[in-house]
C-alpha positions as CSV (number, residue, x, y, z in Angstrom):
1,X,77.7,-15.3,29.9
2,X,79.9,-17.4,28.2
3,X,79.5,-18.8,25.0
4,X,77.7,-15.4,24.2
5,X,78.7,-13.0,20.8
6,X,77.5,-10.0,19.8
7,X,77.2,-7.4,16.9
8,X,75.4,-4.2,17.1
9,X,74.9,-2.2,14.2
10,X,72.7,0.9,13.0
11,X,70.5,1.0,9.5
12,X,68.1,2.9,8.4
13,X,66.7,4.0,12.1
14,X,66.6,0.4,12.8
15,X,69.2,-0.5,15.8
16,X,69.8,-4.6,14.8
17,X,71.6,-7.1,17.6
18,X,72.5,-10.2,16.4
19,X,74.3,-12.9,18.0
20,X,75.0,-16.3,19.4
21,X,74.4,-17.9,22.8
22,X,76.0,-20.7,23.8
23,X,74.5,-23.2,25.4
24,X,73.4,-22.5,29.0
25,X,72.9,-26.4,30.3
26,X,75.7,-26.1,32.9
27,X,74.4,-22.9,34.4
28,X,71.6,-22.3,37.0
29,X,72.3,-18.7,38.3
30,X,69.6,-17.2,35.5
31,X,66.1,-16.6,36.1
32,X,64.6,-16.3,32.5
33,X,65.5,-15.9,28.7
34,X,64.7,-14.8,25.6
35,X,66.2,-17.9,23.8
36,X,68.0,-21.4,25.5
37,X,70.6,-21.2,23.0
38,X,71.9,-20.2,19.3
39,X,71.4,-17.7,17.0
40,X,68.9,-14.7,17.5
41,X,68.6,-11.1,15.9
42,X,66.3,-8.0,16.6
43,X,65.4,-5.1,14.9
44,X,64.1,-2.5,17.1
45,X,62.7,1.3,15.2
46,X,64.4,4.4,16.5
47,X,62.6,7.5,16.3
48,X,64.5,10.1,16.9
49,X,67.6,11.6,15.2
50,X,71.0,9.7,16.0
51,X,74.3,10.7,15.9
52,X,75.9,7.1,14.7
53,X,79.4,8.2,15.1
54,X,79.0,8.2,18.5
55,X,76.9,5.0,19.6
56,X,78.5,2.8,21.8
57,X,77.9,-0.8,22.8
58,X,78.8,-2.9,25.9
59,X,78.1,-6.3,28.1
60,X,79.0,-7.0,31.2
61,X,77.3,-9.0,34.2
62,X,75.0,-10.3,31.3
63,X,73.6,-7.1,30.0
64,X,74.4,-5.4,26.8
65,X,73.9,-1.9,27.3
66,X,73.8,0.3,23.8
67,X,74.2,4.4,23.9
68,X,72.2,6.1,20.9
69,X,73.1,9.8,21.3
70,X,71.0,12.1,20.0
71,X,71.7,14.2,16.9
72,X,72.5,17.7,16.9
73,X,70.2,19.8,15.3
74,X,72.0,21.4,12.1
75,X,71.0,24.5,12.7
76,X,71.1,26.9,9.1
77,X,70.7,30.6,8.9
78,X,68.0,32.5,6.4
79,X,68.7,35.5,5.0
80,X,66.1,37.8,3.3
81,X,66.7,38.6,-0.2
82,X,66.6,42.8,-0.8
């Protein structure tokens, strides 16, 4: 869409999107939105361990799609004391 920015970013288990969205007036090919236009940001809880390196973000046909790999386990051995 254009008019449309993005940032991702990854705090605290919270996955935040934040942007802009131009406005839409001159377009009718959409069938419902969160927000007509402007600023908006959400926060949404992850869970699960993520390996932040990794995450990757993209938009296209006026979807953002975001990849939150899992973290691998860090796996330690134990020894026994004699």
């Amino acid at each position: 869409m254009r008019g449309t920015e993005f940032a991702v970013s990854f705090d605290h288990q919270v996955l935040w999107i934040r942007g802009t969205r131009g406005d839409t007036q001159g377009l009718r090919a959409y069938h419902q939105m969160e927000i007509a236009y402007g600023d908006f940001e959400t926060g949404i809880q992850i869970r699960g361990a993520v390996d932040d390196a990794r995450i990757e973000a993209s938009y296209g046909d006026g979807f953002l799609r975001v990849v939150l790999p899992k973290a691998s386990p860090n796996r330690n051995s134990i020894s026994e004391s004699p």
